[in-house]
C-alpha positions in Angstrom: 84.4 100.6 81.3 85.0 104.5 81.3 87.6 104.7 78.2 88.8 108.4 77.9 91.8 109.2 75.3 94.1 111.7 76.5 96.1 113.8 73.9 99.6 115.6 75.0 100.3 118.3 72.7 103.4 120.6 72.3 103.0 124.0 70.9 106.1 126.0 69.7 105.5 129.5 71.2 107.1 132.8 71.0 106.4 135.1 73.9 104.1 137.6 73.3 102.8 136.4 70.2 99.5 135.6 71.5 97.6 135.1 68.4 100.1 132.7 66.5 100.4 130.7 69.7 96.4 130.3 70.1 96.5 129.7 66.3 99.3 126.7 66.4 97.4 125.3 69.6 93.6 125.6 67.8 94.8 123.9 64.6 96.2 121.0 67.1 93.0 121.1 69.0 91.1 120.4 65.8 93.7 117.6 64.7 92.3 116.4 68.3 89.0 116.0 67.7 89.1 114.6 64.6 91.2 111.7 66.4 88.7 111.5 69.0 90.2 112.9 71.8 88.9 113.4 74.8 91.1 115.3 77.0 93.5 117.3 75.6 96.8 119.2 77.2 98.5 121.7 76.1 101.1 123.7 78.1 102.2 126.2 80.6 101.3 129.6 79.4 100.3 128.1 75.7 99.1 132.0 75.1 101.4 134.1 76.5 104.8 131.8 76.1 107.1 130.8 78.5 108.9 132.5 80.2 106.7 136.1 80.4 108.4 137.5 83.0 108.3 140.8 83.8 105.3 141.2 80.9 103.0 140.2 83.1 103.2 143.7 85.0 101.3 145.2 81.9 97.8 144.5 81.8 97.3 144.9 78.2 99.6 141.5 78.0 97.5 139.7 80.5 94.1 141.4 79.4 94.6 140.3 75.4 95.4 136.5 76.4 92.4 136.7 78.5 90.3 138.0 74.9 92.9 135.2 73.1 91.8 132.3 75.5 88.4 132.8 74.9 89.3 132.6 70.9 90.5 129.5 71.5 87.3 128.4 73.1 84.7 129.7 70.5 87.1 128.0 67.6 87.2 124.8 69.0 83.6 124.8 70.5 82.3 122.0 68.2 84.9 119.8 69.2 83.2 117.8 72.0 86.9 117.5 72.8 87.8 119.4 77.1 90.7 121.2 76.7 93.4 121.8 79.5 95.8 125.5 78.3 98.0 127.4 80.5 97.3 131.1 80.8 97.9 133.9 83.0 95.0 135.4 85.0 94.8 138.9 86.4 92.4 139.7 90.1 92.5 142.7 91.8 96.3 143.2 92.3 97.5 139.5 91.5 98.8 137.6 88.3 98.4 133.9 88.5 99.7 131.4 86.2 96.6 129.4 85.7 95.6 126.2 83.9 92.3 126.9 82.5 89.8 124.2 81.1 88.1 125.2 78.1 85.1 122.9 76.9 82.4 123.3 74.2 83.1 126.7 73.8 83.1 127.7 77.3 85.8 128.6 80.0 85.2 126.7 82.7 87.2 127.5 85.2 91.4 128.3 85.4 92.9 126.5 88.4 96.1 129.0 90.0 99.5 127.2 90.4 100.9 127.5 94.1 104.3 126.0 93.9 106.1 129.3 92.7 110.0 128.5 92.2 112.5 130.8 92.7 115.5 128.5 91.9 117.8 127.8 89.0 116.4 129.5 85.9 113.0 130.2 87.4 112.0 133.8 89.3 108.0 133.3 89.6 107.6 134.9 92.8 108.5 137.7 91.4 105.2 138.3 89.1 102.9 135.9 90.1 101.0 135.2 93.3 100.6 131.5 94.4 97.2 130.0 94.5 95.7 129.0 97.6 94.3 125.4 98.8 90.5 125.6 99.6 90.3 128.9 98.3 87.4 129.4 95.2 85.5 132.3 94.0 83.9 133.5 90.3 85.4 136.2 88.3 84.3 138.8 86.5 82.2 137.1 83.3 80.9 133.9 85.7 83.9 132.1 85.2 85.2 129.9 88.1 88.4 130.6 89.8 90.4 128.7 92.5 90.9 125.4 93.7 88.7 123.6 91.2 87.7 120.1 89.9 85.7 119.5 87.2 82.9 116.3 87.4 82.0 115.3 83.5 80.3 112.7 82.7 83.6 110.7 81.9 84.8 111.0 85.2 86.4 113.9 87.8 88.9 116.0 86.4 91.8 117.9 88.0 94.4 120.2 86.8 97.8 121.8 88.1 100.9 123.5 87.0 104.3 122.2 86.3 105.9 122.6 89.5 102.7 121.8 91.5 104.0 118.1 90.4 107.5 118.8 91.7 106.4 118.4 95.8 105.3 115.2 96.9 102.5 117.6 98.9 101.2 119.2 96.0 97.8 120.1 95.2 97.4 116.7 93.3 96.9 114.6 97.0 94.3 116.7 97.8 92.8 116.8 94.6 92.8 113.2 94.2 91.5 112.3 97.9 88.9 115.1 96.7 87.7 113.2 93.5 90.1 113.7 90.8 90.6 110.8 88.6 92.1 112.6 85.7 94.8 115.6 86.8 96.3 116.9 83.8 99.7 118.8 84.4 100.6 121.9 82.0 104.1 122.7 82.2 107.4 124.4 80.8 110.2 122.4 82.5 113.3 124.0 80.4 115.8 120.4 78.5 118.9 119.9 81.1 121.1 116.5 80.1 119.4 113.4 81.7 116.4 115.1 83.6 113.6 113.1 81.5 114.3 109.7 83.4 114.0 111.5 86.3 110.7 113.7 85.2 109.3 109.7 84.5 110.1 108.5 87.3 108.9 111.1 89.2 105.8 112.0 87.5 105.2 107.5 87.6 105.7 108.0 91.3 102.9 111.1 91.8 100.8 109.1 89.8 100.7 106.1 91.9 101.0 107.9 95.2 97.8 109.4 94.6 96.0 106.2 92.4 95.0 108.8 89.6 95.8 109.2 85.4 98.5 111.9 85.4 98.9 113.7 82.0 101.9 116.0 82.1 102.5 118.0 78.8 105.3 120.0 78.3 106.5 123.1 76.2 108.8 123.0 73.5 110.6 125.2 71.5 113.7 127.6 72.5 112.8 131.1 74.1 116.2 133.1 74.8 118.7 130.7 76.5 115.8 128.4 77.4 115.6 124.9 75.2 112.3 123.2 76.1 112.3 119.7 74.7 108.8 118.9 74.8 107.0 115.2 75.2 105.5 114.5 78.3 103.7 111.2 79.6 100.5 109.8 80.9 100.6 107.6 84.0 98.0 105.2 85.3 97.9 104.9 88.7 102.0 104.1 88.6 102.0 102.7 85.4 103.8 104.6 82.0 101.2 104.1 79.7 102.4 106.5 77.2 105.9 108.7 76.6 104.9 111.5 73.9 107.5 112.6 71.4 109.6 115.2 72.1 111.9 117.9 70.1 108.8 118.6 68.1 105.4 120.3 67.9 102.6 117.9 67.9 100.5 115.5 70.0 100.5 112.0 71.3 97.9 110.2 72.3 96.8 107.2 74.3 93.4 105.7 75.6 92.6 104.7 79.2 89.9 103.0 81.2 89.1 105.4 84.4 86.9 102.4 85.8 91.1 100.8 86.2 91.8 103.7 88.1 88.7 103.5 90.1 89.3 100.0 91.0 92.5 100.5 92.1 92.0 103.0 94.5 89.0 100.3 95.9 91.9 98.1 96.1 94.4 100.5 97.5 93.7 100.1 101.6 96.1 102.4 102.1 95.3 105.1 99.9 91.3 104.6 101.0 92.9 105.2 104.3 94.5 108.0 104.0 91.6 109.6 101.6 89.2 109.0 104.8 92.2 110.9 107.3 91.8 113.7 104.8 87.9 113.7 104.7 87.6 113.5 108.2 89.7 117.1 108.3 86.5 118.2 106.9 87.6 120.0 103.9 87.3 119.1 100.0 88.3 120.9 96.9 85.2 122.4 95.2 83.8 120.6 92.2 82.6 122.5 89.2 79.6 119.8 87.2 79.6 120.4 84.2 76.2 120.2 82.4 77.3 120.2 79.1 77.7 116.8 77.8 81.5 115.2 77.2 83.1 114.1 74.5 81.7 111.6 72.0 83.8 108.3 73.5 81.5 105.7 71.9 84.4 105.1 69.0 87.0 104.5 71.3 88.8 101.1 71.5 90.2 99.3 74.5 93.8 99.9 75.6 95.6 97.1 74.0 99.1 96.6 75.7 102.0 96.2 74.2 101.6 92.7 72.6 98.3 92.2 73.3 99.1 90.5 76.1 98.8 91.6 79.6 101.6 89.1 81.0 104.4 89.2 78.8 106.8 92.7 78.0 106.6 94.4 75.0 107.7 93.0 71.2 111.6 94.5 71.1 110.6 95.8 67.7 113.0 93.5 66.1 111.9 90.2 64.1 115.3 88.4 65.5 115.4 87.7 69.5 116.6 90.5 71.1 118.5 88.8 74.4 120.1 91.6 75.2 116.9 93.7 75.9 113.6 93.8 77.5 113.0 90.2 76.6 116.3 88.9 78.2 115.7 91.2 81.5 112.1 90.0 81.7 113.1 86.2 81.6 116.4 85.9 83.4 114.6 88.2 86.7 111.2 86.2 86.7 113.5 82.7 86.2 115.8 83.9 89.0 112.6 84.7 91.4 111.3 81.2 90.7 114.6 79.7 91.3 115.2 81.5 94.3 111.7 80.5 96.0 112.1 77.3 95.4 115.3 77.0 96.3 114.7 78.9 99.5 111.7 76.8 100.4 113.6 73.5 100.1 116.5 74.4 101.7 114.8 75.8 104.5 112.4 73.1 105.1 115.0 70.8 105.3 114.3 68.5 103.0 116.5 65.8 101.6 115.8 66.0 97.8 113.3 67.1 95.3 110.7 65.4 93.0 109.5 65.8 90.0 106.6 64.0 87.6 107.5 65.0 84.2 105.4 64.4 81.7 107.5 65.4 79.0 105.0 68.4 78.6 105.7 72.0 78.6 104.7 72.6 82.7 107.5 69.9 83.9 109.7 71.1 81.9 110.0 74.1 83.0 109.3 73.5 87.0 112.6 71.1 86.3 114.3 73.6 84.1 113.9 76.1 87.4 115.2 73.7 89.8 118.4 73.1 87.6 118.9 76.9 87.3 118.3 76.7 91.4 121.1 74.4 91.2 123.6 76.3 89.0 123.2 79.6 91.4 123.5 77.7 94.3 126.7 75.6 93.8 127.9 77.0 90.4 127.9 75.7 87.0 131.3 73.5 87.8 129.2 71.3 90.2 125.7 72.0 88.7 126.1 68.1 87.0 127.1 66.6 89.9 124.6 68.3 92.5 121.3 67.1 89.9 122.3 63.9 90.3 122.4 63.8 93.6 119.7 65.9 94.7 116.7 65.9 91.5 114.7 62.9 90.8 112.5 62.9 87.7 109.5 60.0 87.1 108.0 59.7 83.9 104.7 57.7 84.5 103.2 56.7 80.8 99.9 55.2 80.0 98.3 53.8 76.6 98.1 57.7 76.1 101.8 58.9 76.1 103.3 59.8 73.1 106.9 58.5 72.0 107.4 62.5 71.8 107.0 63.2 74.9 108.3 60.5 76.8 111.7 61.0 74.3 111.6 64.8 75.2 111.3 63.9 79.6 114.5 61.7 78.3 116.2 63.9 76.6 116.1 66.8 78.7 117.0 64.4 82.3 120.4 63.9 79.8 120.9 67.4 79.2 120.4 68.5 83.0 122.1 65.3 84.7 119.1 64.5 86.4 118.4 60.8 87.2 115.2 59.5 85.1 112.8 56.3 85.7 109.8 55.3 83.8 107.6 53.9 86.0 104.7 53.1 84.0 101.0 53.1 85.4 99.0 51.0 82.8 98.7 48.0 85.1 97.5 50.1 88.0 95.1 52.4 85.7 93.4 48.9 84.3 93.0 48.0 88.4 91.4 51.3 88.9 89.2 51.6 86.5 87.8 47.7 87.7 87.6 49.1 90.9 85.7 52.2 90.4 83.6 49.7 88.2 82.7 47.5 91.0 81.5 50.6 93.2 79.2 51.6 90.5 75.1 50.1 89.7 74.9 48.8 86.5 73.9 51.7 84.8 76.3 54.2 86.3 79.4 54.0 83.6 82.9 54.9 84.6 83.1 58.9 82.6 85.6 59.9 80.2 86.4 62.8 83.1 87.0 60.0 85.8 89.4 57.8 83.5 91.8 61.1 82.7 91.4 61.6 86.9 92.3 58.3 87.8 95.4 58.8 85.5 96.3 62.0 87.4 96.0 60.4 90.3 98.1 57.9 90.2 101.0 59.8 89.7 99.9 62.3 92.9 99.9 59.1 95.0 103.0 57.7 93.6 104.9 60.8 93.8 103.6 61.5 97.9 104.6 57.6 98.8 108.4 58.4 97.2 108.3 62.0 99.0 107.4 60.3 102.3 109.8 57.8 101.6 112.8 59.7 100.6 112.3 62.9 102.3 111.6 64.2 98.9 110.2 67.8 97.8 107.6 66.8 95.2 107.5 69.9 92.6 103.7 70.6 91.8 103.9 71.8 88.3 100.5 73.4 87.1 100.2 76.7 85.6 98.0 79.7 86.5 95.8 79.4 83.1 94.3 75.5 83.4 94.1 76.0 87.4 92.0 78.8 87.1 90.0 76.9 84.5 90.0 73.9 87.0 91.9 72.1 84.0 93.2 69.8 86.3 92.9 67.1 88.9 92.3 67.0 92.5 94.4 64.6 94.2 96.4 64.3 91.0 98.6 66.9 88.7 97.3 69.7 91.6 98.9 67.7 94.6 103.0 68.8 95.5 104.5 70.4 98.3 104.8 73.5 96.8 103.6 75.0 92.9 106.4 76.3 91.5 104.5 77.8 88.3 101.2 78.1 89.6 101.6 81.8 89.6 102.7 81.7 85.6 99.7 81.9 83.1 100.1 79.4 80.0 101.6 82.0 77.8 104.4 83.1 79.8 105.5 79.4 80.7 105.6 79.0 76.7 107.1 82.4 76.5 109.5 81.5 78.5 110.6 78.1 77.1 111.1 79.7 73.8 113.7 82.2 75.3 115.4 79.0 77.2 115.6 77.2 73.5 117.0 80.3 71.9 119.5 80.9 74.2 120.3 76.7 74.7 119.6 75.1 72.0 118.3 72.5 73.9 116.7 69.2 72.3 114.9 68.0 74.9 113.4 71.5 74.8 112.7 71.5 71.3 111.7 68.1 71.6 108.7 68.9 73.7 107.4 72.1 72.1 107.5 70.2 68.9 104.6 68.6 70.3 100.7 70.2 71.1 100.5 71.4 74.6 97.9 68.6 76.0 97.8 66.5 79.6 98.0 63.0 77.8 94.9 61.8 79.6 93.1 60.7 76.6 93.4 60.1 72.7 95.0 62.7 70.9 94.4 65.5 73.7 95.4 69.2 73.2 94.7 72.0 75.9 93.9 74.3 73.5 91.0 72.6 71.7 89.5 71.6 75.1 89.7 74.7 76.1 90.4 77.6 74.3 93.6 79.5 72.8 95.8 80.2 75.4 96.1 84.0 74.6 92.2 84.5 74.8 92.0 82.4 77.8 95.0 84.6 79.8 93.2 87.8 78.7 89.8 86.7 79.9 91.3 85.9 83.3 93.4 89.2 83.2 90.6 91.1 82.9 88.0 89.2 85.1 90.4 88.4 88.1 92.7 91.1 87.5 90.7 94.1 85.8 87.0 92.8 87.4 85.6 93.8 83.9 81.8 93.0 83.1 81.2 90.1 80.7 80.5 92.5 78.2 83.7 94.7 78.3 85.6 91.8 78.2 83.8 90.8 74.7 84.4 94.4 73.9 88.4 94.2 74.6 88.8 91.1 73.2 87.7 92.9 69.8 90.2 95.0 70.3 93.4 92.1 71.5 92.4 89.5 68.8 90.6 91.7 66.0 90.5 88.5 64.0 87.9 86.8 66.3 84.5 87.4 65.8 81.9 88.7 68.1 80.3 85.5 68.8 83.1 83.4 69.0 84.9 85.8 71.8 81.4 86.1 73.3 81.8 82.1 73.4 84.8 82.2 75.1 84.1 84.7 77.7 81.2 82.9 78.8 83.0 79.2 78.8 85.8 81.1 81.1 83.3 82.9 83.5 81.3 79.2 83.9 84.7 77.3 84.3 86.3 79.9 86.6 83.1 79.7 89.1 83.0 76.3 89.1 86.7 75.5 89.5 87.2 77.9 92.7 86.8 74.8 95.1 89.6 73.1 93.4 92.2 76.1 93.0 91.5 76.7 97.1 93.0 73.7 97.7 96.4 73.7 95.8 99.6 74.1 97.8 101.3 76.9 98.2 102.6 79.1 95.4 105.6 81.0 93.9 104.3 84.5 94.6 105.8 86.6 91.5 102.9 89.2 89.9 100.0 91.3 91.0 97.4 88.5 90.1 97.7 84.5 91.5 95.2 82.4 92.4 96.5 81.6 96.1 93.8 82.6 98.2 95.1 83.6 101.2 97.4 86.4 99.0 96.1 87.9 95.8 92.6 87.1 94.9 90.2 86.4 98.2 87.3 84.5 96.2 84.0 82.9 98.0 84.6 79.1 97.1 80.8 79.3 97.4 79.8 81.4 94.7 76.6 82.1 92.0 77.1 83.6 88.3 74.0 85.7 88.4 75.1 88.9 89.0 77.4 88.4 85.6 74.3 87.9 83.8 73.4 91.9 84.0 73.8 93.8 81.2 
């Protein structure tokens, strides 16, 4: 885990006034480093002010912001904290707009911008002189100049200039394919009505094209008919991760984990692809190393996301459901996805009706809450009644273990949706089982707890394949991501179906979702069932969660092991950060019960049907995560 926090700052400068514009930026800078920031980003031309112009034709202007850059250096040099300022540079007969990286003291190097516009409000060409790709050499004083990175022990940084972002063929692809992890972006884009949408979405875009942390800071302040509104964002590798406050002067920050960015360039065959096309033209941008040591990053905590969860959207920031925002987009689109797969898929394969086992548990109630909504958008609400009857079969299968809860809540809900519903109970055939398994066993072999719960599960798989082959059926598997990936289920039981219509949802959002689907319904057969613990029935009193562990702990262990491929370690670490109410050694608990389970469960997860294919992460192997079934832990034992 490489966890660098980026500040974006925006200075309100006057051009010209050099000293007041260094002073605003180094009280900011300071501000910085006592919030722990590693990177920060100022503007374009932070000394001088935006737009010089034609002041850039008098080298006293461009010689004092050289004298006022290094000012800013030697007054922030026991920071710890690198630095990014924009700032013209005179050699020979140029000017260059330059971003120049200032850490510890030091100028390390100013990196010339080469996309020079000459439209709208903008006349660069005439002053400056564009930078040029490949080229490097040192200035007077030692100090770098060119097309730079900059190698700390945090990672490879890159910087640019405002416009540099503006061509999809900027100096950033190179950059990146050369290194860059980090490219921080100084600019002055002038306010025009509705133009930061399309600075996000662009900027989002660059970010992802390239697999590399963009940090884009922007001026702000009015210089003659100019209105700068300030802000700016940092994007990881596609991803928003922060929108900074505009329409004042200030600074934003955010922390991220390079080691993400790092992965997801290993990841990317595309991008790895076209990195090697680029190395093979055999030319890279020149990295400075820096020697001095980086900033102090040991107090920095894991990038929580919004929520703490790594699944679900962001709170609305109201206490009553918002339905009409981020929540209601995020539910009806991923409800509509499911509905259309599995609508698509029985349709398509022909098949004469559709099966489900429900338990009266949260799982089955919402793989038959999907099927309904199938329903409803495929012959309209008006026939929605009459088309469950006719094409939806439900079977709730009790044993001594099933609660009066849950079968009343399978009831309940069959009433609501029109769906026909049997109980078909399996006590009788359980007792026969268990004799049997009995009779295969020496004397001192007893039947297990585990194989009692099994034969349970398995009973209802073989049930629900003899009325599928009987009656043409689709039989719904109805598992979620969370308890597959923990092998929290049965083989030749609750993980047999034709196809897995949540299998692709982790635990949370399958309860996240039924709490939107009450809200909105007011349905009793849903409250009916999440009135009861979330547990498989297979035994006395069973809850998932005490088996197991608390679903949000056990979602964010997977996120970050299957999805993020963090060390055991780092994900103790972030958990600490997620759930600050859990203490070391219980999170260190859980993190090691998830890595054991995980390994051990591969062989069954392989062998579940297809899945609903709706995020970045699933556990279908052929897709998403490519695991060895055959697999040792002891590489996670390194520290």
């Amino acid at each position: 885990m490489r966890l660098v926090k980026i500040a974006i700052a925006n200075v309100n400068t006057t051009v010209g006034a050099l000293d007041t514009n260094v002073s605003r930026a180094i009280e900011l800078a300071r501000g910085m480093s006592v919030a722990g920031v590693s990177v920060g980003c100022f503007q374009e031309q932070l000394v001088s002010g935006y737009p010089p112009e034609d002041l850039v034709q008098w080298r006293h202007f461009v010689a004092a912001q050289w004298e006022a850059l290094h000012r800013f250096a030697g007054e922030t040099a026991d920071a710890g904290t690198v630095f990014v300022l924009g700032v013209t540079i005179a050699h020979e007969a140029h000017r260059y707009n330059c971003a120049a990286v200032v850490h510890r003291g030091r100028v390390l190097g100013v990196v010339p911008k080469e996309k020079l516009p000459t439209y709208n409000v903008f006349y660069e060409l005439r002053t400056f002189t564009r930078g040029t790709p490949f080229h490097h050499e040192i200035l007077p004083g030692g100090v770098p100049f060119g097309d730079l990175l900059f190698r700390f022990d945090f990672g490879v940084l890159g910087v640019e200039v405002c416009e540099d972002a503006w061509s999809p063929d900027g100096p950033l692809r190179r950059r990146a394919y050369s290194g860059a992890e980090l490219m921080v972006n100084v600019s002055a884009s002038p306010y025009r009505l509705g133009a930061q949408s399309t600075r996000r979405e662009m900027l989002c875009t660059r970010s992802g094209d390239n697999q590399c942390v963009l940090a884009y800071a922007n001026a702000v302040g009015a210089q003659d008919g100019l209105i700068f509104d300030g802000g700016g964002f940092v994007c990881q590798n596609g991803r928003l991760v922060l929108e900074a406050t505009r329409f004042r002067q200030g600074f934003d920050a955010v922390t991220v984990d390079l080691d993400r960015t790092a992965r997801l360039r290993a990841e990317n065959t595309t991008w790895r692809e076209d990195a090697l096309d680029f190395d093979r033209a055999g030319r890279r941008v020149r990295v400075v190393d820096v020697d001095a040591p980086g900033p102090d990053r040991r107090g920095l905590a894991f990038p929580v996301p919004p929520g703490a969860s790594f699944f679900l959207p962001a709170p609305t920031g109201s206490d009553a459901p918002n339905l009409a925002g981020a929540r209601a987009v995020y539910c009806e689109e991923l409800l509509d996805a499911l509905a259309l797969g599995v609508g698509d898929y029985f349709e398509k394969n022909r098949f004469k009706c559709i099966g489900i086992a429900l338990s009266g548990g949260r799982d089955s109630l919402l793989a038959l809450l999907i099927v309904r909504r199938y329903i409803e958008r495929r012959f309209g609400p008006e026939r929605a009644d009459e088309q469950c009857a006719a094409l939806v079969r439900a079977f709730y299968m009790p044993t001594r273990y099933s609660s009066d809860t849950t079968r009343s809540g399978a009831e309940i809900i069959c009433q609501e949706l029109s769906v026909p519903f049997q109980i078909l109970s399996i006590e009788a055939a359980f007792e026969r089982e268990l004799e049997a398994c009995r009779a295969m066993l020496r004397p001192d072999e007893p039947v297990t707890e585990i194989t009692q719960q099994n034969i349970q599960a398995r009973l209802r798989g073989e049930r629900m394949w003899n009325w599928a082959n009987s009656a043409g059926g689709l039989f719904l598997q109805t598992g979620n991501m969370s308890e597959k990936a923990v092998g929290y289920t049965t083989i030749g039981g609750d993980l047999e179906g034709g196809i897995s219509v949540i299998s692709n949802l982790p635990k949370t959002v399958v309860m996240y979702l039924l709490d939107y689907l009450h809200e909105r319904t007011n349905s009793e057969g849903i409250r009916t069932v999440l009135s009861h613990p979330a547990g498989p029935e297979l035994a006395a009193n069973q809850q998932g969660e005490q088996e197991l562990m608390p679903f949000p702990v056990l979602d964010a262990c997977f996120a970050m092991h299957a999805g993020e491929k963090m060390a055991p370690d780092e994900i103790v670490f972030a958990l600490g950060c997620l759930f600050p109410q859990l203490d070391e050694a219980y999170r260190r608990t859980c993190v090691e019960r998830f890595l054991r389970m995980f390994s051990q469960s591969i062989y069954k997860w392989v062998q579940a049907p297809l899945g609903l294919h709706v995020g970045n992460l699933d556990l279908d192997r052929e897709r998403a995560l490519q695991h060895p079934v055959v697999t040792s832990n002891e590489w996670l034992r390194r520290r």
